[in-house]
C-alpha positions in Angstrom: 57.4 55.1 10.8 60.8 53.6 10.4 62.5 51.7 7.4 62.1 48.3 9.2 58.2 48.9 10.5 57.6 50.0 6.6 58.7 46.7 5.8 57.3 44.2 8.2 53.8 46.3 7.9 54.4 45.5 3.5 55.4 42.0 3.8 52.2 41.3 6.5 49.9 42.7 3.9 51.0 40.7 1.0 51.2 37.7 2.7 47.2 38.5 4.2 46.3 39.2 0.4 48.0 36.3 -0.5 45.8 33.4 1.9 42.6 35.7 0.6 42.9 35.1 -2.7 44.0 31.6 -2.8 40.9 30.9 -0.2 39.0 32.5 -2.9 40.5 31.0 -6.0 40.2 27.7 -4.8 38.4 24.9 -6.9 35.3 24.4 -5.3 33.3 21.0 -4.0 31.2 20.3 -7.1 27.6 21.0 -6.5 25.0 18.4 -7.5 23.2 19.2 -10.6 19.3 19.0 -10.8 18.0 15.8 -11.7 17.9 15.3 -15.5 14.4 14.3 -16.6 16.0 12.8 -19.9 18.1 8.8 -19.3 20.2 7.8 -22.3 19.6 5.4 -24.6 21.2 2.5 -22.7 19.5 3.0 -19.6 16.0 3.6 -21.2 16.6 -0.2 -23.3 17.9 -1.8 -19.8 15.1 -0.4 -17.8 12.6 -1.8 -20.6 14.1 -5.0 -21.3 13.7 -5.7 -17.5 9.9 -4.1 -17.5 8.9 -6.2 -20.6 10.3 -9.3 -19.2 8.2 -9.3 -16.1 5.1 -8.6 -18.4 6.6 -11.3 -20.5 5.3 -8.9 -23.3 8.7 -8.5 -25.7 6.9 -5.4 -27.7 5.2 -3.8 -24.9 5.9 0.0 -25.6 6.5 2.5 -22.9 7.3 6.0 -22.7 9.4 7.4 -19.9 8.2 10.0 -17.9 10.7 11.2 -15.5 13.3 10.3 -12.4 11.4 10.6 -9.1 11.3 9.1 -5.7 9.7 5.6 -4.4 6.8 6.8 -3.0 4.6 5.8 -1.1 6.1 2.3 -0.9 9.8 2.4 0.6 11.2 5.6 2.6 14.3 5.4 5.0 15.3 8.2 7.9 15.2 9.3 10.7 11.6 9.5 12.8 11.0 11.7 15.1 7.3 11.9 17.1 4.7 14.6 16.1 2.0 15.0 17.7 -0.2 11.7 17.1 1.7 11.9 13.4 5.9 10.9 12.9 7.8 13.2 10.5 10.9 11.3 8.9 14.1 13.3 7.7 16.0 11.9 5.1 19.4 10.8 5.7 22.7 10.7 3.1 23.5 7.5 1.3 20.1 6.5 1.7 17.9 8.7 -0.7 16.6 6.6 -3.6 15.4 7.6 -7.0 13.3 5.7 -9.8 13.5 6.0 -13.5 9.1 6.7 -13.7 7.5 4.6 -17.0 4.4 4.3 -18.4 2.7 1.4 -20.3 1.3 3.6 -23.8 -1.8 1.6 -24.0 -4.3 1.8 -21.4 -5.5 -1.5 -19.6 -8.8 -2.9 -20.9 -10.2 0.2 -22.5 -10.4 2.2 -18.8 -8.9 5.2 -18.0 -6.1 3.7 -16.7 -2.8 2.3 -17.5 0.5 0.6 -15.9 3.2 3.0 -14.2 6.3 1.4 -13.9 9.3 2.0 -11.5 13.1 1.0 -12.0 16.3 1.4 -9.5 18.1 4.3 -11.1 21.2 2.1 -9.7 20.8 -1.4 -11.1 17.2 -1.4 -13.0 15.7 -3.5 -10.7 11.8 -3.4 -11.1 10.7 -1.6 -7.9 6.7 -1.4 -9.0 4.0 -1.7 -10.9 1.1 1.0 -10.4 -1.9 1.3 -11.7 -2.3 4.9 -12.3 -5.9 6.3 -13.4 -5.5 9.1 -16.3 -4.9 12.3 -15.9 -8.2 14.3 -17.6 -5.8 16.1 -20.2 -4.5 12.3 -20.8 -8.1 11.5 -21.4 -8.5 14.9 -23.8 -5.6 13.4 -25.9 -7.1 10.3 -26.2 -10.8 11.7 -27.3 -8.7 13.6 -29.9 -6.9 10.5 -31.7 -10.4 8.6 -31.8 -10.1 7.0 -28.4 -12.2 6.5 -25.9 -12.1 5.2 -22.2 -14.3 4.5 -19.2 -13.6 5.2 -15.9 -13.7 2.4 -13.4 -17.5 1.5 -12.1 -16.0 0.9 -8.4 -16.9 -2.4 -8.2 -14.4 -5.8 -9.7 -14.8 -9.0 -11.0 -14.2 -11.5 -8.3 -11.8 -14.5 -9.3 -10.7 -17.8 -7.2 -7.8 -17.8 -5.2 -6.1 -20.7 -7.3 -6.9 -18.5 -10.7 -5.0 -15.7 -8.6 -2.0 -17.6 -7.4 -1.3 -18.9 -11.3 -1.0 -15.3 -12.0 0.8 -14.1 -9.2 3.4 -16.4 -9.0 3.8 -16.7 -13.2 4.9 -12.9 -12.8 7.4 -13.3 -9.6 9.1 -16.2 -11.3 10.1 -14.3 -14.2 11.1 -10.7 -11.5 13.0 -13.0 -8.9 16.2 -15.4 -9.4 15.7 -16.7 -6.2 11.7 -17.4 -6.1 12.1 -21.0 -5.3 13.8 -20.4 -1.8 11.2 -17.4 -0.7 8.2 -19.2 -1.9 7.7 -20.9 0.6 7.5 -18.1 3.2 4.9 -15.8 0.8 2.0 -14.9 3.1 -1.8 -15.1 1.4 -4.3 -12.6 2.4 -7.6 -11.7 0.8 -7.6 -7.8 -0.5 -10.5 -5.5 -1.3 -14.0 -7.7 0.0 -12.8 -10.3 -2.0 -12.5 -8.6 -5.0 -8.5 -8.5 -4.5 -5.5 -11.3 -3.6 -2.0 -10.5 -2.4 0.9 -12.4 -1.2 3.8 -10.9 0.9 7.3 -11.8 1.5 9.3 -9.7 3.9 13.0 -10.1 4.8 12.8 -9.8 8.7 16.5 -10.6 9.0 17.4 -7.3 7.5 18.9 -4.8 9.8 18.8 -1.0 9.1 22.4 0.9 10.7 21.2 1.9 14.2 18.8 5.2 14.4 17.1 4.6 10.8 13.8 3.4 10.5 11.8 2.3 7.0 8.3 2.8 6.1 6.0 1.7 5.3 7.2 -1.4 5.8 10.1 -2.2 8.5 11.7 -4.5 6.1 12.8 -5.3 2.6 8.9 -6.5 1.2 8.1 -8.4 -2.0 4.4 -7.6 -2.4 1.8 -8.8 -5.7 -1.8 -7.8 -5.8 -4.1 -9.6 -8.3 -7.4 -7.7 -8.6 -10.5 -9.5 -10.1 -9.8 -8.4 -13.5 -6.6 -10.1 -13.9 -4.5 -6.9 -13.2 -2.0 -6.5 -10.6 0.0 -4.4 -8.2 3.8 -5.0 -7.5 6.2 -3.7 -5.0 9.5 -4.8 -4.5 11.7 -2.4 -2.4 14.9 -5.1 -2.1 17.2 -3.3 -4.3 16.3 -0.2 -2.6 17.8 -1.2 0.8 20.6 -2.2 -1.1 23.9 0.3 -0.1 
């Protein structure tokens, strides 16, 4: 091999060394981390001050219990057909998350207390779920001299009007805007009569073509009042908020 071979053959090599290990050295796109089940301090007092206004309960005390997703009430993607069933994948920029709270006392001496959801984004109240305790829940309670009892499966019935002066007490204080939408709430009777909800969906929103939401098809304000004076709520329009 001649001088001039030798050299072109050297130089070739360096420079292919050179691309490899700058390719390699590169900074890398940062990966996202696993969700921390911890918030700070500020977000834990916003979250509250928003849960304990709509309870209009100042000293309610809550515990958080983790960062999760909406479920079952709001879910955006895309739906494809299976069989008699619909599968739905999950599209960017439209995952949401919830800071997950629950009320520390249970409701009425049952084995059962509030779970409440906030935006991760803006703390906007998303739910309020009555969740039935978990049986080590109930163990911890039987060992600090508490007792509950689980629910008999049947409710107190209560009038519509008692209902309504519930309901709408609790949206006043969740929505700045409750006396334009009021008027379009739809009424129906829940559970045999045991239950009373009212509904407001936005039916003007539009989803970017090719997404679909479920369970509703729109941005819903829904409140349940049960017989016993307790209530459901769902509100999923800060979730279709970009």
């Amino acid at each position: 091999m001649n001088q001039k071979v030798l050299i072109v053959v050297i130089v070739a090599t360096l420079l292919l060394s050179g691309v490899y290990f700058l390719g390699f050295f590169k900074p890398r796109e940062s990966i996202p981390q696993s969700t921390n089940t911890t918030l700070d301090t500020v977000t834990t007092q916003d979250d509250m001050t928003v849960i304990r206004s709509f309870m209009a309960q100042p000293n309610l005390e809550l515990t958080f219990v983790n960062i999760d997703l909406p479920m079952p009430y709001f879910r955006v993607g895309k739906v494809t057909k299976v069989g008699n069933g619909e599968n739905m994948e999950k599209v960017d920029g439209w995952v949401r998350q919830v800071n997950v709270y629950d009320q520390k006392d249970i409701i009425d001496g049952k084995c059962v207390v509030y779970e409440y959801h906030t935006d991760v984004r803006n703390h906007a109240l998303t739910a309020v779920i009555i969740r039935g305790l978990r049986s080590t829940e109930v163990d911890s309670l039987n060992k600090s001299g508490t007792t509950c009892v689980s629910g008999s499966g049947t409710m107190t019935k209560i009038t519509k009007a008692e209902a309504e002066t519930i309901a709408m007490d609790y949206l006043k204080r969740a929505i700045p805007n409750f006396d334009q939408i009021k008027e379009h709430l739809t009424y129906s009777l829940q559970s045999n009569g045991e239950a009373h909800e009212w509904l407001w969906e936005d039916k003007n929103f539009k989803l970017p073509e090719g997404l679909e939401s479920r369970p509703y098809y729109y941005p819903i304000i829904r409140i349940t009042v049960n017989g016993d004076k307790t209530i459901s709520y769902w509100n999923t329009t800060s979730l279709f908020q970009k």
